[in-house]
N, C-alpha and C positions, 0 to 999 in steps of 0.2 A: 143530789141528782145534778144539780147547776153544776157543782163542781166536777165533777164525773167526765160531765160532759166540753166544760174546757181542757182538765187535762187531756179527753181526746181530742178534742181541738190544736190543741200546744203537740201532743203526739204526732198528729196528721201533718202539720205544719215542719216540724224538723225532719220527718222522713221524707216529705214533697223536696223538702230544702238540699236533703243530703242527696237524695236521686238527682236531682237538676246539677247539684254539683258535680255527683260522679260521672254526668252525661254530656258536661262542657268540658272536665277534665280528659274525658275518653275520648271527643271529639279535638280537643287541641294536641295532644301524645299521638292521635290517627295523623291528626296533618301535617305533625313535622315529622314522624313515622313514613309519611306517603299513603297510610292505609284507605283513604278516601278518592286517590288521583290515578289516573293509569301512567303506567310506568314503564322503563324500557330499561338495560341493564347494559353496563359496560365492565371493562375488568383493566386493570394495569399491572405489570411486573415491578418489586422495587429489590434491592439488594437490602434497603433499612426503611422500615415504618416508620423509625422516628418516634412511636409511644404511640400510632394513630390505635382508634378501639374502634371498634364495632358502635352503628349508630353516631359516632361523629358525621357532622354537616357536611355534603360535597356543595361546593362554590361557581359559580359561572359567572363570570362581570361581575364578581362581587355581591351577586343575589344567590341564597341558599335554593338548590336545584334538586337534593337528592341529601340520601344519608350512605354510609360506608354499609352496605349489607353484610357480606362478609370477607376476612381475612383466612388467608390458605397460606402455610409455609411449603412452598412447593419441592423444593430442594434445600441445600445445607447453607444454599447462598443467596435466594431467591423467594420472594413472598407473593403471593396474588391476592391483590385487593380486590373485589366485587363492587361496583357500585350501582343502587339504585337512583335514575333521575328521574323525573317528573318529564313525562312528556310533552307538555306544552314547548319545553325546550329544546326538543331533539332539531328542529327547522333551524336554530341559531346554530349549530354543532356539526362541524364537519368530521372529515374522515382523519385532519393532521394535528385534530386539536393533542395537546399538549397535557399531563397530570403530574401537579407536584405537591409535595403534604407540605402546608404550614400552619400557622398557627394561629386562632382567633386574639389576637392583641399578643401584647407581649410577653406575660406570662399565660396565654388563655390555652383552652384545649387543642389538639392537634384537631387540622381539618386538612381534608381534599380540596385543593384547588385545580380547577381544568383552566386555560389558559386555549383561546380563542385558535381557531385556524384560518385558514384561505379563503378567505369567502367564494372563490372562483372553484373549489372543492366541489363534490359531491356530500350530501346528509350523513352523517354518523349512522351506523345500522344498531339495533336491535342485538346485542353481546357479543357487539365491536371489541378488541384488545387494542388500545389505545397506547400511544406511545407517553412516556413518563422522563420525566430529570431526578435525580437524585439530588433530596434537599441537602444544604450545607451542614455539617455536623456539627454541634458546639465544642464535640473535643478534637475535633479538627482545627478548627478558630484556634482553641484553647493551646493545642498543640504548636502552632505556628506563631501565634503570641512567645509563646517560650524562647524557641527557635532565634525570633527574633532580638526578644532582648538578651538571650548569650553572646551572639552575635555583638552588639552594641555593647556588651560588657568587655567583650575582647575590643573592640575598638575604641573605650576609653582608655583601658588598660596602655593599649599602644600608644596610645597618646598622650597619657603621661610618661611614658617612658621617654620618650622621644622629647617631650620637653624639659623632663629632668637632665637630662644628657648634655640640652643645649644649655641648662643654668648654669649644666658643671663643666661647662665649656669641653667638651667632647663632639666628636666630629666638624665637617669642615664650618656646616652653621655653628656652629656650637665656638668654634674657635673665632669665626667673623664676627660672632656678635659679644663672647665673651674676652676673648684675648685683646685685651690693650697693644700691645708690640702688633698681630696682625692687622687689627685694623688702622692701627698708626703708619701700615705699610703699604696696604690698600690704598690710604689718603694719598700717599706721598706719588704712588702710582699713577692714578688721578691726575694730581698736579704736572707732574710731567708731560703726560701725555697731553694734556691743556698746553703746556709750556712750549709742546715740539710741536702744536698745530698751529701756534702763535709765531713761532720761528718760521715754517714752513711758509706762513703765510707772508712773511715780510720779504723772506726770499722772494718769493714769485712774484712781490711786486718791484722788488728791486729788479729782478733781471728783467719788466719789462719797460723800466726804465734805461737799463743800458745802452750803451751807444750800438753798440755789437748787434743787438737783439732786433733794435727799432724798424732796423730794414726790414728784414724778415717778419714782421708783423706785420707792415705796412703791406708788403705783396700779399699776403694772405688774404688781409682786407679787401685788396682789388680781386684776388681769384674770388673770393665769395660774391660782389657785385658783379663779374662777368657771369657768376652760375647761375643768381637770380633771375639777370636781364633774358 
């Protein structure tokens, strides 16, 4: 009989246990659900969801506000997202707030992110159609990643070329830095031209030594102190 009566004891006790569980279980899936809050509804246009599903988190300042109620492909190029938010938040939400899908961490599930408006706005209404950005695509990244290093494969390409050219003394760098007789000519150019500013210059101070010359400096001199005075 004792026993009888603990195992319904032991019985009563795990089906008390499993109900309490299945009624905090029901009660947390209601509230991230929304099933418990009153709600207001908005919608967005996107050309790509990006993987978003049904039941993903919508975001507001980074506090979850609502879940993705439903996805519509409207056209061949056009999807309409549904969203459910929690009304306590409609007051913060104007009419120019912003919606774009990203991603909880870096590899986490796709969410709705709404992205703040005007505060000098008027209230977000009640299955508002809310303006949206189209997120970045990874095979777009990926695509232009590409792009880029061809690019920069063609640009070392050239530039080995260009400096094998110059080893094998080809073209005019190529001849200035590898040909001995050019640059042996270049030098000597150089020197001249040093040689004929050093000439030039002994000149000029010789003729203003001359006897010839002296005069006519000398008035010059005076015309510049009468132009001062």
């Amino acid at each position: 009989m004792q026993n009888k009566t603990g195992n319904k004891i032991k019985l009563g006790l795990f089906v008390s246990i499993t109900v309490l569980i299945f009624i905090v279980g029901i009660y947390f899936i209601g509230q991230k659900q929304q099933l418990f809050n009153r709600t207001f509804h908005i919608s967005g246009i996107f050309k790509d969801i990006s993987g978003l599903q049904i039941g993903n988190n919508v975001r507001y300042s980074g506090i979850n506000v609502g879940i993705v109620e439903d996805i519509e492909q409207v056209t061949d190029s056009t999807v309409k997202v549904d969203m459910q938010i929690d009304e306590k938040t409609r007051k913060f939400m104007k009419k120019d707030v912003r919606a774009i899908i990203g991603s909880d961490g870096l590899m986490g599930n796709k969410i709705m992110v709404i992205m703040p408006g005007t505060i000098s706005k008027t209230e977000i209404s009640d299955n508002d159609v809310i303006q949206t950005t189209q997120p970045v695509s990874l095979d777009d990244i990926l695509v232009k990643v590409k792009i880029t290093s061809d690019h920069m494969a063609d640009i070392t390409g050239n530039l080995s070329t260009i400096t094998q050219n110059v080893s094998e003394g080809k073209g005019t760098i190529g001849k200035l830095l590898m040909d001995s007789t050019m640059a042996k000519n270049v030098g000597q150019a150089m020197v001249n031209i040093k040689q004929g500013a050093g000439g030039f210059k002994q000149n000029m101070d010789a003729a203003g030594h001359s006897f010839l010359l002296k005069g006519f400096l000398k008035k010059k001199d005076k015309d510049k102190k009468k132009d001062t005075k």
